[in-house]
N, C-alpha and C positions, 0 to 999 in steps of 0.2 A: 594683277594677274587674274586670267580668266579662269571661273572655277571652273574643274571637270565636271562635264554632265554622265549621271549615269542613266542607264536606259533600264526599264522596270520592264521584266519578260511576259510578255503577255500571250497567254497561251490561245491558238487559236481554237476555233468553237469548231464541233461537226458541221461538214460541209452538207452546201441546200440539197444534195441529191440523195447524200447518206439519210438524211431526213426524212425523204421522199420516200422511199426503198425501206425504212425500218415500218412505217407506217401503213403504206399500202403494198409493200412484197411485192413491190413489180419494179425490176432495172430501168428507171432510164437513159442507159445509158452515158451519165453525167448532165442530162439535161432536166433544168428545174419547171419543165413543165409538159407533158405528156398523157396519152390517152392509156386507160388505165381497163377501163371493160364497158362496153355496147356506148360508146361516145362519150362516155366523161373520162371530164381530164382532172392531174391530180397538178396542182401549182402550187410551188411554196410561195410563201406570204411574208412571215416575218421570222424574225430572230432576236431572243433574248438573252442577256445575262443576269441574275439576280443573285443573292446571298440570303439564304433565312434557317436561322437556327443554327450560324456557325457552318451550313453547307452550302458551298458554293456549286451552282446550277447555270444549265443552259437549255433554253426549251427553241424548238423550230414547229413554230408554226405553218400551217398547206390548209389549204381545202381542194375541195372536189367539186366539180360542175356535177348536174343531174346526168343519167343515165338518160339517152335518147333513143328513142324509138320510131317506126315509119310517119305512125300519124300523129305525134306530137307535135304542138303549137312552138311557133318559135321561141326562143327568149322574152321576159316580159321583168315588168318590176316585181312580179311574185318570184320570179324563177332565181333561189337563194343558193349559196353555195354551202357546203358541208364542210364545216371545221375541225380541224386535226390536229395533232400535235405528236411530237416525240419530245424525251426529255433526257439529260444526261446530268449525272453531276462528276464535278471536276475532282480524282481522286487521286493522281500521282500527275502533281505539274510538273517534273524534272523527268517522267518517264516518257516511253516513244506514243505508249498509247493511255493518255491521258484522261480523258474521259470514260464512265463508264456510264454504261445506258440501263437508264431508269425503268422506260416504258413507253408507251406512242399507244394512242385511243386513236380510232380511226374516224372516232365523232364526237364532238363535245359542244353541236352546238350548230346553229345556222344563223347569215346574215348577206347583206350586201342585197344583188337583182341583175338583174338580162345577165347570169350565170359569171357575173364579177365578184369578188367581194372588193369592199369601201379599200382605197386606194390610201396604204400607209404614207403620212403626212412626214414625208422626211426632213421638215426643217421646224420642227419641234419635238421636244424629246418624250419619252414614255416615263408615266410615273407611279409610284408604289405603295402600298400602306401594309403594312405587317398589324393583321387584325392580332384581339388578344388570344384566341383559342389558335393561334400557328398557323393562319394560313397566309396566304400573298394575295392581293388584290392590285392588277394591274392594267393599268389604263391605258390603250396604244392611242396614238395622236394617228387620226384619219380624217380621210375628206372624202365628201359624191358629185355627180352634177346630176341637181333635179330640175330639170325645166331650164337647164341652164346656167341655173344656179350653184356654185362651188357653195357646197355644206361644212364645215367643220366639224368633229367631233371627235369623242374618245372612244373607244372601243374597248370596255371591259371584258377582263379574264377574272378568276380566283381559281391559288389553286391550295389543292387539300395534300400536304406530303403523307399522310397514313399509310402505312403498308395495307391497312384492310378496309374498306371502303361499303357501303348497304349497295349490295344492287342496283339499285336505280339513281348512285354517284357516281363523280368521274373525276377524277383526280383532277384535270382541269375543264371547267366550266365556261362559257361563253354566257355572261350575264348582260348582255344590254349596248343599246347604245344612247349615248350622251352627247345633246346638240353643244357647241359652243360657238357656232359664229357659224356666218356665211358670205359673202361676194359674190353678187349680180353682175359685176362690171362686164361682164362677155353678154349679157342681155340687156342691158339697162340704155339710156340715154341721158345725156347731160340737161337735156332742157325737160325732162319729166317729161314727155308729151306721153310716151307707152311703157314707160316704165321710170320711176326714179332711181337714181344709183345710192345704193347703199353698201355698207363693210363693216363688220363686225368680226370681236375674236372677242371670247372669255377665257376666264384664266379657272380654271379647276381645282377646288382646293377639297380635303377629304373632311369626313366632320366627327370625331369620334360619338357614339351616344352610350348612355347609360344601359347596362342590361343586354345589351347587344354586339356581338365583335365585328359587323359588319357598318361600317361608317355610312352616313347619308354624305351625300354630295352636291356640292354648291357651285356653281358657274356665274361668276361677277360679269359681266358683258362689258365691252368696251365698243365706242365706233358710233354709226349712225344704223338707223332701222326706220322701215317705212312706219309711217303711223295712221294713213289714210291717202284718197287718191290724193295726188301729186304734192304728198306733206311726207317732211321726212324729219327726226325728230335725233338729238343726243341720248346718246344712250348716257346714264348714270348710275350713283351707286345703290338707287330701289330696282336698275334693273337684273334683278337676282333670277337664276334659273336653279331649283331644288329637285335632288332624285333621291325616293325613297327606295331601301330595298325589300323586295317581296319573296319572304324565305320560300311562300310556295308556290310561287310560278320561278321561281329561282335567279330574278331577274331583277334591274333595276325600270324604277317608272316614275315618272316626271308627278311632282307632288302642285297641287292644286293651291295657287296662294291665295 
């Protein structure tokens, strides 16, 4: 006899526009990506669900292209985007309006270039650390092309739940980005003549340290990686990539082995 399945209610998250709209006050109209004042535009990005300290949360991520002007230079690899957020926690699942909103920072942070940010890696998932002073450190799986090049990496957040925060904090934080692989194969050649083909991914683990609630972070490498001209070389398990964090640039940075 086949058992009955039962279906576990899952409550959906605020929608990408509500997002948009609590963050920057501007309708559009249910579209996730829109000009917002003097040519930038506001685009949501990402969406989360997390649980910390017993409350369960949903955050939407957006940023903002730069404001454009007559004689502004086009797009370039400086030209970063402005990160956002709004946040909601989950406070009556069986009611109609289920979620209640936390808060939305209309800036928490800059990354990406030519007015994109890094492009969420949807076939790997996002991952978490619950430091010891309460806050959440999370990692989104993203990818660039530089020179051709597909980049892999994570994309760190932390965020701080305190009702009251110094001035010059933000409840969430844009801390860094974290290399973990790349893929040449759109520029490379099989006989190395102008390029060798290479591909790599690491796999990201957190590191707790002593004295500290902020974990350092370690990228094992997996794959092949160029090692000089037309040599290409196994990656192994000395090939380690270390990121320390720097309380006061507020950021993570690749540690010197």
């Amino acid at each position: 006899m086949e058992k009955a399945k039962t279906q576990e209610h899952v409550v959906e998250p605020p929608t990408p526009d509500s997002v948009l709209y609590l963050i920057y006050q501007k309708d559009g109209d249910g579209a996730t990506s829109y000009e917002i004042a003097n040519g930038a535009w506001a685009n949501y990005w990402y969406g989360h669900r997390f649980e910390l300290d017993g409350k369960h949360y949903f955050t939407g991520f957006a940023y903002a292209t730069r404001e454009i002007f007559s004689d502004d230079a086009g797009p370039g690899l400086e030209s970063e985007v402005s990160l956002s957020h709004a946040t909601f926690e989950l406070t009556d699942e069986s009611g109609a309006k289920p979620w209640t909103f936390v808060g939305a920072e209309p800036y928490i942070g800059k990354f990406g270039g030519y007015d994109k940010g890094n492009a969420v890696d949807e076939g790997r998932e996002a991952q978490e650390f619950k430091t010891s002073d309460g806050r959440l450190l999370l990692a989104v799986p993203t990818w660039s092309l530089q020179s051709g090049v597909r980049i892999e990496s994570f994309d760190m957040f932390v965020y701080n739940p305190a009702e009251e925060l110094p001035v010059d904090e933000h409840h969430w934080t844009y801390v860094g980005n974290v290399y973990t692989g790349e893929d040449n194969s759109a520029a490379c050649d099989d006989e190395g003549v102008t390029l060798s083909c290479v591909k790599s991914l690491g796999k990201l683990q957190f590191v707790s340290r002593d004295g500290d609630p902020m974990p350092s972070l370690k990228v094992e490498l997996e794959g092949t990686a160029i090692e000089g001209p037309g040599k290409v070389k196994e990656l192994s398990t000395s090939d380690v990539v270390e990121y320390g964090y720097d309380a006061e640039a507020k950021s993570y940075r690749k540690q010197d082995k």
